[in-house]
N, C-alpha and C positions, 0 to 999 in steps of 0.2 A: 057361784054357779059353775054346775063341772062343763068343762067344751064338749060338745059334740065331734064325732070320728070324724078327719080327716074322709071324706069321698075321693075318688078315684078319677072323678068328673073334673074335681076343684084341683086335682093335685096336675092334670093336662092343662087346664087354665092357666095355672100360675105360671107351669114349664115353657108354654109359649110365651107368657108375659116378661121373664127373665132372658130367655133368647131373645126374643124380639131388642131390649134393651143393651143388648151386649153386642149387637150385630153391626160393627162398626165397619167394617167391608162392606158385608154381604150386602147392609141396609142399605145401601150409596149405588149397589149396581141393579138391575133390572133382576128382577122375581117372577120369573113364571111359574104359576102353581099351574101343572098339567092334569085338568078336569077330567079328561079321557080315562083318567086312574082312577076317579073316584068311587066306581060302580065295583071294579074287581077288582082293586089294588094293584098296587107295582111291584113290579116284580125285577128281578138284579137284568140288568141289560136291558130292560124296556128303552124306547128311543124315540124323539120328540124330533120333528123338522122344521128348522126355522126357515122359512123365504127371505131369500136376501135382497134391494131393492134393483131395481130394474136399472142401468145404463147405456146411456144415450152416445151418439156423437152428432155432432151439430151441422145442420144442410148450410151454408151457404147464399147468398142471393134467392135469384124466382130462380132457378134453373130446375130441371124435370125431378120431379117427388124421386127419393131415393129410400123408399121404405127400408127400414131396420127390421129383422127377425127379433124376436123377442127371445131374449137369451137368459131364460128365467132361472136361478140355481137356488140351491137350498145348503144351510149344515145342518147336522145330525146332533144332538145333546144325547149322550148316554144316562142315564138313569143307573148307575154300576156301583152307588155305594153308599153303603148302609154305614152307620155310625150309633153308636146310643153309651148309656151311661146305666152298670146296674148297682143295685141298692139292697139291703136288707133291714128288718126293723121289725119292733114288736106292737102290739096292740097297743099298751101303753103309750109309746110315741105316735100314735095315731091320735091320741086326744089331746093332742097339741092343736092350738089354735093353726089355721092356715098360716098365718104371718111367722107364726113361730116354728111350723113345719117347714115351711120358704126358707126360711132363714137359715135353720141347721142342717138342713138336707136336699131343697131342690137348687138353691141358688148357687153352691159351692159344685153341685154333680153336675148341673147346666152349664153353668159357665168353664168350666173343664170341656165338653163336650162344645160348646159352638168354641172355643179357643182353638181346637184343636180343628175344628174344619173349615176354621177363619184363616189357618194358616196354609193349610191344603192349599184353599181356592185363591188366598193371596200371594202368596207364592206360585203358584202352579200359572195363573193367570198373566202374574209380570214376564215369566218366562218365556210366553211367546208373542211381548210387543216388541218391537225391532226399533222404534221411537227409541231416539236417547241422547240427554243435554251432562254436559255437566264436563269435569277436568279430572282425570287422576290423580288424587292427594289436595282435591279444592272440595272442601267441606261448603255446603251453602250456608251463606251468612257469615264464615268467616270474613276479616275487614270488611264489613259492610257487602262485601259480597253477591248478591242472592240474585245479580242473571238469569242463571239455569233456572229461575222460579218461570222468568220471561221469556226464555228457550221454551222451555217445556209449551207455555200457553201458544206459545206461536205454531207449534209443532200439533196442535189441535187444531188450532182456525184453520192451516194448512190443508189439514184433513179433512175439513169440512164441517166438524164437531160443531154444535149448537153451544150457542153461549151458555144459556143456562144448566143447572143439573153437574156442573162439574166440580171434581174435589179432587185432594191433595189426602194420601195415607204416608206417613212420615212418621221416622222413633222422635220418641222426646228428646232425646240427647243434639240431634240436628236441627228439632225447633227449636232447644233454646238457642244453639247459635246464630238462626236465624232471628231471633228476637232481640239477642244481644246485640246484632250484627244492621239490625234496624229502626233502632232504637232514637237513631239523632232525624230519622228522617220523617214526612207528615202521613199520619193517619187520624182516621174520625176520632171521637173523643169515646168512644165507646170501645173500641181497638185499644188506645191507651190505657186504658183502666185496665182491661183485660189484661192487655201484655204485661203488665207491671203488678198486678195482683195473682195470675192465675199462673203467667209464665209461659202462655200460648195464645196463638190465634184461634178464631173460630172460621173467619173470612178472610183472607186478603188475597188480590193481585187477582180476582177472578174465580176462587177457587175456596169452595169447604175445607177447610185444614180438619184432620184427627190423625191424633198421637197414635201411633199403633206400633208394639214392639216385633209385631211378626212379618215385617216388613223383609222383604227377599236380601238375603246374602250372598252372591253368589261369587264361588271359588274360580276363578279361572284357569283354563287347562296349560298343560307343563309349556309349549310351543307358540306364542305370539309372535314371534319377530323373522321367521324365514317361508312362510307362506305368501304363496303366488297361485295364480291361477291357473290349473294345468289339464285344462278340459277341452279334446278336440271337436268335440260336435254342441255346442251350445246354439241356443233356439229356443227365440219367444216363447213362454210359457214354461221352462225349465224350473223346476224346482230342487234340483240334486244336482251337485256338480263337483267337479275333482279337485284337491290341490295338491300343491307340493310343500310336504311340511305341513305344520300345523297341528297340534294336539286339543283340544277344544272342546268345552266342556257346554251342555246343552242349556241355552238360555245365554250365549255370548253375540254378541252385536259387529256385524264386522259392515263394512263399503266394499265398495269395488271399482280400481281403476284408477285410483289418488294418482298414483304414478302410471300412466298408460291411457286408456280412454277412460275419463272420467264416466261415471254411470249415475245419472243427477236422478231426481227424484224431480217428475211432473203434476200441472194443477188438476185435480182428480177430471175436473171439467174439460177445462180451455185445450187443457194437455201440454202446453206451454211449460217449459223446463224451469225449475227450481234453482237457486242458484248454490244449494246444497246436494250432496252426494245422496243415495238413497240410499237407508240402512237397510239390514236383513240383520234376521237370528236365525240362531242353528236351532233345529228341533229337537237332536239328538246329539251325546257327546260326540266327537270325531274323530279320526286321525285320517287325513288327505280325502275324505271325499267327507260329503255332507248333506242330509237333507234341511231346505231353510225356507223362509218365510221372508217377504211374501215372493211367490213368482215373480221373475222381470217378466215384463209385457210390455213389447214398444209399439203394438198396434190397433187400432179398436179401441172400444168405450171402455174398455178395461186397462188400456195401457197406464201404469206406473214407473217407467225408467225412460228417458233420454235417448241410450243406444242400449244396445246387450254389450255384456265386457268382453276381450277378447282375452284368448291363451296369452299367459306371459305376463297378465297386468297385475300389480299389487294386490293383495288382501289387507287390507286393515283393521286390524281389531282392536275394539277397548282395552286400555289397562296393561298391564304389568302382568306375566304369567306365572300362574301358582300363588298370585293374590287376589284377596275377597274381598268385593267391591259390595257397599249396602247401596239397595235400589228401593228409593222414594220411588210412589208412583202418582202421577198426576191421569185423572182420567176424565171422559163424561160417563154419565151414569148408564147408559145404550150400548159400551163396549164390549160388556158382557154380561152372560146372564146365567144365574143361578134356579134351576130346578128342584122342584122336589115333589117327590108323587105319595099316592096316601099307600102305607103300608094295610093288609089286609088285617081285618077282626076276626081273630079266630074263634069257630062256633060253639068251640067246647073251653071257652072263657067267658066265666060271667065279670071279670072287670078288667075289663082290654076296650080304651078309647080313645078315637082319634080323633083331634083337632086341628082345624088351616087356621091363620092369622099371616095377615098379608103374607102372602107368597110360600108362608112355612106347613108344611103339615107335619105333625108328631104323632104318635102312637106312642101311650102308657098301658102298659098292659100288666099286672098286679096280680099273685098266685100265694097260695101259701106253700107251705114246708110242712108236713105234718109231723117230720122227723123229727126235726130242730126246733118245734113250734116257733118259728119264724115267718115273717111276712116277706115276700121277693119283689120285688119292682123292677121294671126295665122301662129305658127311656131310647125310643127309636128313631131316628130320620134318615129315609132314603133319598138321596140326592145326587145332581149331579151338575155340571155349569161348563160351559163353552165362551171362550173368546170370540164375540160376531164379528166386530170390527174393530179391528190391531191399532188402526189406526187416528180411533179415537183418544190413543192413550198415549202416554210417552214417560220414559225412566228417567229419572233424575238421577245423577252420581251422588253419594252421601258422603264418603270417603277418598 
């Protein structure tokens, strides 16, 4: 019995069904599909506002009510970019069975296409959490090793992060050492089996483990070792500041004050000092000034530092300069969120369809060629994704 034509309907089906499977990032962080779009599509810069949650600072004893103003703020998600994957083919390869159309032509074009904005948003993402455990030239799991796994978890609870919902995106190459590297010590019996037949974890130490090779590399700039702080008007709420020296490449992790007024990192709550330095990342590469993340704030429900740093104190940067440090990332799934809005159906196409599946919308839109007699296919998704909270997250050193 001959198959019936591939439809246009089943072929958006299956595309989501492949994406969906392959979403080994994206699937672990927060999905907002933005309904707002659904009526007249998205369009490139459309822009979503998250509310961010409300903070408090705490009264005291009975002494007289000291109402707080509500100091309610929002981020912005851009909506700025489009991606897809296109195709050509003939009527013949239409009467392939779905499984057999999946197989030779959506599953190789989809997964090319979510790889490539698994990488974007994983990388783009580690880039600006300013969290980070780990030794230059301490692989985790070498000699039994794997700390930094417990830095990292600590460097969550810290932040306030919910137990549950959290994971680990790590190459295979530093799981296995981590597996080698854990190998004498006690896990369930279901761990063992896994580690010793698969070669990975699924769970441990709190945390989703998956293999993922697009894990952030990041180069560090020519200058680490003669930067100092060389800024005369610094003040709460700063986020740009000057230095002296220093070449610096965007997405590098520096302290402040090691040598001079330490600048400690406080309990989001109590506000009670940390007995660790408070990290920052550069947003952008640098040479002597820099915009960074997060703001010192020593005052208010917002404060996160101890004191502000003064002219003159140390910079401290991760690493060795002009060398590429691999960055595992350990997160909860609330630190960031991934967007995506329905691309419009155009009226003068009879098979152009769009589908949502958790948090995804896609657009297949199918034309012919009447030159070439060939069939055209395009596979669209407009998206976009914002870091809410940095501090849910934190970089492990891989290398």
């Amino acid at each position: 019995m001959s198959n019936s034509l591939v439809t246009i309907d089943m072929v958006t089906r299956e595309t989501l069904r492949v994406a969906h499977e392959s979403l080994s990032f994206i699937g672990t962080i927060d999905r907002s599909y933005d309904d707002s779009f659904s009526k007249v599509g998205g369009k490139h810069g459309s822009t979503l506002r998250v509310r961010e949650p409300n903070q408090y600072i705490r009264r005291t004893g009975s002494r007289v009510m000291d109402v707080q103003d509500q100091a309610e703020s929002t981020q912005t998600i851009t909506v700025a970019t489009q991606d897809g994957v296109d195709m050509r083919f003939n009527s013949a390869e239409l009467s392939l069975s779905i499984d057999d159309f999946s197989k030779r032509y959506i599953e190789p074009a989809v997964k090319v296409l979510v790889s490539g904005i698994e990488s974007d948003v994983l990388q783009g993402s580690t880039k600006l959490v300013y969290n980070h455990v780990g030794t230059a030239g301490t692989v985790p799991g070498a000699s039994g090793n794997t700390v930094m796994i417990g830095q990292a978890r600590a460097k969550l609870n810290q932040g306030l992060a919910p137990l549950a919902d959290r994971s680990i995106q790590i190459d295979s190459v530093t799981m296995a050492s981590i597996v080698n590297g854990d190998k004498a010590l006690f896990h369930a019996g279901n761990q063992v089996r896994e580690a010793a037949l698969e070669g990975y974890y699924t769970r441990a130490a709190g945390f989703d483990w998956y293999e993922n090779e697009r894990i952030l590399a990041l180069l560090n700039g020519s200058d680490h070792t003669t930067v100092t702080l060389n800024d005369a008007s610094i003040a709460s709420g700063d986020a740009a500041v000057t230095f002296a020296g220093g070449s610096i490449t965007a997405g590098s992790v520096f302290t402040l004050g090691l040598a001079g007024t330490p600048v400690y990192a406080v309990h989001p709550e109590t506000k009670a000092a940390y007995s660790h330095l408070q990290q920052f990342v550069a947003l952008a590469a640098f040479t002597n000034s820099a915009t960074f993340s997060p703001a010192y704030i020593t005052t208010g429900a917002k404060q996160n530092v101890s004191v502000l740093p003064v002219t003159g104190d140390a910079v401290t940067l991760f690493g060795t300069a002009s060398t590429s440090y691999k960055n595992a990332l350990a997160y909860h799934k609330d630190f960031a969120t991934f967007v995506t809005a329905d691309l419009p159906l155009m009226d003068d196409a009879h098979k152009c369809v769009r589908r949502v599946q958790d948090g995804l919308s896609m657009r297949v839109w199918q034309g012919s060629d009447i030159v070439n007699d060939e069939l055209l296919m395009r596979i669209d998704i407009l998206y976009g994704y914002k870091v809410l909270r940095p501090e849910w997250a934190c970089r492990i050193n891989c290398t």
